[in-house]
N, C-alpha and C positions, 0 to 999 in steps of 0.2 A: 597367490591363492588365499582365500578369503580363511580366519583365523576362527574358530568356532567353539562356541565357550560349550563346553561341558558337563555333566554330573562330575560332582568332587567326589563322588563312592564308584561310578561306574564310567566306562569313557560314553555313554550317547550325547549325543551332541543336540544344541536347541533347535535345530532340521527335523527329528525325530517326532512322528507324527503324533499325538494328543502328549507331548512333553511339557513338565512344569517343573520348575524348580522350587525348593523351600527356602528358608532364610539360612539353610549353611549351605545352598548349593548343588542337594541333594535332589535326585530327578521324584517323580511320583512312580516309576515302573518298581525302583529301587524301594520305596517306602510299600509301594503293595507287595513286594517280596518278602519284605520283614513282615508283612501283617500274617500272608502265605508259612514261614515258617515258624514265629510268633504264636499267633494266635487263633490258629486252624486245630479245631479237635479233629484231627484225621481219621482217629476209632470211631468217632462218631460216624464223620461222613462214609468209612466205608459198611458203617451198619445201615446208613441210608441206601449206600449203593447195594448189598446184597438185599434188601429188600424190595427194592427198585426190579430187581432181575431176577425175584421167585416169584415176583407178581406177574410178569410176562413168561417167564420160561412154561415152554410146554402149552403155549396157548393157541398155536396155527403150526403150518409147515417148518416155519422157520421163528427160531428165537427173539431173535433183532438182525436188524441190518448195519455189515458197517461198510462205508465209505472208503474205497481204498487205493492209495496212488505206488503202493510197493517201497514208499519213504519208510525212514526209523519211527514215524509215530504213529501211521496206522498199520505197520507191520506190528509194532508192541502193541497197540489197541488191540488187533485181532487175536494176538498170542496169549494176551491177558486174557480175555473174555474165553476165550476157549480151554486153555489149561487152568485156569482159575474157579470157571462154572460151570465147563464142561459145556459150555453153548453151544447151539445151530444156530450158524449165521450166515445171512447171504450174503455174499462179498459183491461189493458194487463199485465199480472201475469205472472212471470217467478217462478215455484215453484224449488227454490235450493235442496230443500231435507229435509231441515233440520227446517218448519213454528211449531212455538209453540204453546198449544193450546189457550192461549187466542186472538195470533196475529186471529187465526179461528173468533173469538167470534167478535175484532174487526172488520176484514172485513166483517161478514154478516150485522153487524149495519150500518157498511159506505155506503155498495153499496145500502143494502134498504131503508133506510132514505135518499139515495141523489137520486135512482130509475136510476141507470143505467145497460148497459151491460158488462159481464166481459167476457175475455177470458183467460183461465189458460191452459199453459202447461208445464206437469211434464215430463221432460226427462228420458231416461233410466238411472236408478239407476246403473248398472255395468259399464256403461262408466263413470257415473260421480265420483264412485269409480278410476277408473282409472285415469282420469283426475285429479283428488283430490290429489292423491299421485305421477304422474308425476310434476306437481307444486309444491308443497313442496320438494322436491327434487332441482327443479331446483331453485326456486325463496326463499324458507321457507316460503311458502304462497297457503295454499292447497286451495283456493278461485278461482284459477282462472275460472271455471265454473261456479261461479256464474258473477264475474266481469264481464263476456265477456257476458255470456246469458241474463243478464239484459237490457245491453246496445246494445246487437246485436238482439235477437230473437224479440222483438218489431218491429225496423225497419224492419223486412219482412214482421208482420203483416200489416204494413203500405203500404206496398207494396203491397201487396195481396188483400188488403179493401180497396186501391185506398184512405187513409186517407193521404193528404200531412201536418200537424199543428203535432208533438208531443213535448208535452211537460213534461219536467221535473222535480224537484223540485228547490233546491239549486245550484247556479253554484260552480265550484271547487273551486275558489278560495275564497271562504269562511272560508278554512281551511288549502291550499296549494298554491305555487306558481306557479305551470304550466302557471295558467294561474294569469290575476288580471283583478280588476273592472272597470278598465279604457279599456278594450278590450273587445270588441263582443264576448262571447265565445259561439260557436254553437256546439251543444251536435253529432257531425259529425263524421268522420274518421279518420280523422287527431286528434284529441282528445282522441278515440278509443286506435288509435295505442302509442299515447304520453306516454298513463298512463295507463288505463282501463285494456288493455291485458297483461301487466308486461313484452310488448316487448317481445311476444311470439304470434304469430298469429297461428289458428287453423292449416294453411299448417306446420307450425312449432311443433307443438304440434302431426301432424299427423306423422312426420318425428322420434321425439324422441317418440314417445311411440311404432315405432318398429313393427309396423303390428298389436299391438295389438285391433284395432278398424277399422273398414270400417269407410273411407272417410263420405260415405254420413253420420254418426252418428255425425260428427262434423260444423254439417251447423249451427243448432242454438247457434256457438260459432262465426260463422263468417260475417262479417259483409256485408251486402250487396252489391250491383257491384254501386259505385259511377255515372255512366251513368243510370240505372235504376229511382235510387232514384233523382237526376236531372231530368229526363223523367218525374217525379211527381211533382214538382217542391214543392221537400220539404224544412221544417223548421224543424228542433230540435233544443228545445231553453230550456234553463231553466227559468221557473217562477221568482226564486231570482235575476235573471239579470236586470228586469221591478219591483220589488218591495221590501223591505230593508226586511230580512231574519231574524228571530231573534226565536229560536228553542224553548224558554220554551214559548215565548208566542202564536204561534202557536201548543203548544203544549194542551196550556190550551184550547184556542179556539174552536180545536176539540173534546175535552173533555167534554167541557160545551154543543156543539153545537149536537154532535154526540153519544156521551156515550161513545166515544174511553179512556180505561183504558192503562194505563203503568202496568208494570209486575217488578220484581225479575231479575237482569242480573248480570251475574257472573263478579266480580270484577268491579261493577259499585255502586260507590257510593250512600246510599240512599239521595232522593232527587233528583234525577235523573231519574226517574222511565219510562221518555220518551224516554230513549236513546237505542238503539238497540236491539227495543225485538224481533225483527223477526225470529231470527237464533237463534237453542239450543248450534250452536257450536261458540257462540260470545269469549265466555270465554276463549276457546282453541286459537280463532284467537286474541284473547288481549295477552295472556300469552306467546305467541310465539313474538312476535313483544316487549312485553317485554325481553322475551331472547336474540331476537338479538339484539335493541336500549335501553333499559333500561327504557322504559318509557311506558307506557301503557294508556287506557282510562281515568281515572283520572286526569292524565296532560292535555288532549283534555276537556273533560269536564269541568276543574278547570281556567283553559285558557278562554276558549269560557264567562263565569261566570264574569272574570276578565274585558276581554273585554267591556263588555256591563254592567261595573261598577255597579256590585251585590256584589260582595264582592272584597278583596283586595290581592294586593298578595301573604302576608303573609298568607290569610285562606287559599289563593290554595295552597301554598307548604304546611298545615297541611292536607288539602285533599290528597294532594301525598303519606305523608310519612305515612298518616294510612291508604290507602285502596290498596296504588301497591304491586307488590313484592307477589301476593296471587297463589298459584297454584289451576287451577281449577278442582272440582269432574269430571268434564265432558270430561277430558284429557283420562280417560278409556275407555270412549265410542266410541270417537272418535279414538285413537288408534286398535280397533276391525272393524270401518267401513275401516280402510288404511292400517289393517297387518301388523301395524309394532309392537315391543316391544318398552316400555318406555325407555329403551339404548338406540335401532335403533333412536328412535323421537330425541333425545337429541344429539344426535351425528350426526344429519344433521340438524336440529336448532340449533345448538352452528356454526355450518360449515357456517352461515348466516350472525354472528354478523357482525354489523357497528362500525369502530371506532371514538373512541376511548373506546367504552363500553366493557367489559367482564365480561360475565356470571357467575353466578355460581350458578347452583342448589340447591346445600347444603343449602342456604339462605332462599331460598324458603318457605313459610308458607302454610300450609292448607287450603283452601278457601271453603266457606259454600256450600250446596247444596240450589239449591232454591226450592220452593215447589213444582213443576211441574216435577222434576228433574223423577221419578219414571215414570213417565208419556212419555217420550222422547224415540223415536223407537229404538231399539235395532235388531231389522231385516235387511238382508242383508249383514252376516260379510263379508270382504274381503277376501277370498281364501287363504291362507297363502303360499304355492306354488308359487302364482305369485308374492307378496309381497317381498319374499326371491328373487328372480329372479331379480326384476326392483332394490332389496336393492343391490344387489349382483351389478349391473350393474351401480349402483348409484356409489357406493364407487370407483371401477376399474378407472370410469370418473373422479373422483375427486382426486386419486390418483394422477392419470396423468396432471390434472390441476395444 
């Protein structure tokens, strides 16, 4: 297995996407961290943010809108804004497909202990088959239906409920360098397209999947007309821009505050139990992103840990070396909802790797089932027909590349 040099302050490794190192070694996520707790007037920014939120409150039916998957950051984003300004907010659920049942359990406790409105919508299941496996294909990242519908189907609601304030949890640069702390980052279009859509916009995505979808099926991937949302004269902002972000303790928060529980996630470390339970195919989307970089949740986790001087960097690289590297049970299920065979997966996940990493399956260990595991829908397989067709038409392209 391929040896992969690292941050000398944090364990990410040079697979990690916008990563740089300085001349002692140290990454750029790690240097915007110090800037983040350095030399961030925080009073400041949250005298920006409360002013930010008398200007809007009390302006239409609802205060702002927030974004919400039933995870630890916009479970805290909604608990903040509400017990802190006392806001009306419309809660706006983008359901992926994929909500486990206790994320169910946490959101009926959040919305009724905090008494707001929600609005959920679940898109059709056979596009977002479709879209699931057009993206893994093109990117080795079958997400992009959710990335895009999270960050794009809100802002119509916004548009449609005449709500101009949304807000969102964490800004990016908390974990990436798109952006850093020392820049405004507004949760916009130009951010959209930066990262969020993997440089594949819905017109694009209508073009490579070949007729196979009507246009109008692909609107809650796409992001609003920038003249409209102007016309509103909106904000998307992230919460963590206005106040220091720090995930386990917001994590506790809610937990003490709401009765919000952590769950079982595959190839996530225990003691971690806050980190991505919203999605039953988290495991499938770590274990791939280990295929092509060599690193997976663990290193994110164990980094973030290090950061905020919890433990040292010595525990994180023991964190590494005993939880990565896991294959997960949930690789079956997901290969039934995208029609492909575990060769097919393997053979356009390896077609993905970042170098300097290389794969190898063989290495790979058995990763646990979690207890919900039985529980996880199994309805709706992929057509295998069309599968062989888009695998068929995959390879031919890639040939030719």
């Amino acid at each position: 297995m391929t040896e992969l040099k690292r941050c000398t302050q944090c364990v990410l490794p040079e697979t990690h996407e916008t990563i740089h190192f300085d001349e002692k070694g140290v990454c750029n996520i790690c240097r915007q961290n110090e800037f983040k707790e350095e030399k961030i007037d925080w009073t400041s920014r949250k005298k920006d943010l409360d002013e930010l939120v008398s200007t809007y409150k009390g302006q239409g039916d609802y205060d702002c809108l927030v974004p919400f998957s039933g995870g630890k950051d916009s479970t805290y984003t909604l608990h903040y804004l509400v017990k802190e300004y006392g806001l009306k907010p419309l809660v706006v659920r983008f359901d992926h497909g994929f909500l486990r049942p206790n994320l169910h359990e946490n959101t009926m406790k959040t919305i009724r202990e905090l008494g707001v409105d929600v609005l959920t919508f679940t898109p059709n299941w056979r596009i977002v088959q479709k879209l699931m496996l057009q993206s893994f294909f093109d990117k080795g990242d079958f997400c992009w239906h959710c990335h895009t519908g999270i960050f794009a189907y809100p802002m119509w609601i916004a548009l449609e409920k005449k709500i101009p304030l949304i807000f969102w949890g964490e800004p990016s640069a908390e974990y990436t360098a798109y952006y850093s702390y020392d820049q405004a980052e507004e949760v916009d279009e130009k951010r959209f397209n930066r990262f969020v859509n993997l440089g594949i916009s819905a017109e694009d995505m209508y073009v490579r999947l070949n007729g196979a979808v009507d246009k109008r099926d692909l609107k809650p991937y796409t992001y609003p007309p920038l003249k409209e949302l102007r016309k509103l004269k909106y904000r998307s902002v992230c919460l963590g821009s206005y106040i220091p972000w720090d995930v386990k303790a917001n994590s506790k928060l809610i937990s003490d505050d709401l009765g919000w529980q952590g769950d079982e996630v595959e190839n996530v470390p225990p003691g971690y139990g806050y980190e991505k339970i919203e999605c039953y195919l988290q495991g499938v989307r770590d274990y791939i992103k280990f295929i092509k970089r060599g690193y997976t949740r663990p290193s994110h986790l164990a980094t973030i840990d290090v950061r905020n001087n919890r433990i040292s960097r010595e525990e994180a690289m023991e964190i590494v070396r005993k939880y990565e590297g896991y294959k997960p049970p949930s690789l079956e299920l997901f290969l039934t909802h995208i029609g492909l065979s575990e060769a097919e997966f393997y053979e356009v996940a390896l077609s993905h790797g970042v170098s300097p990493y290389k794969h190898d399956p063989a290495s790979d260990k058995p990763g646990k089932k979690t207890s919900d595991f039985d529980s996880w829908s199994k309805a709706g397989e992929m057509p295998k027909e069309y599968a062989s067709e888009q695998m068929a038409r995959w390879r031919k392209r890639h040939t030719q590349d």
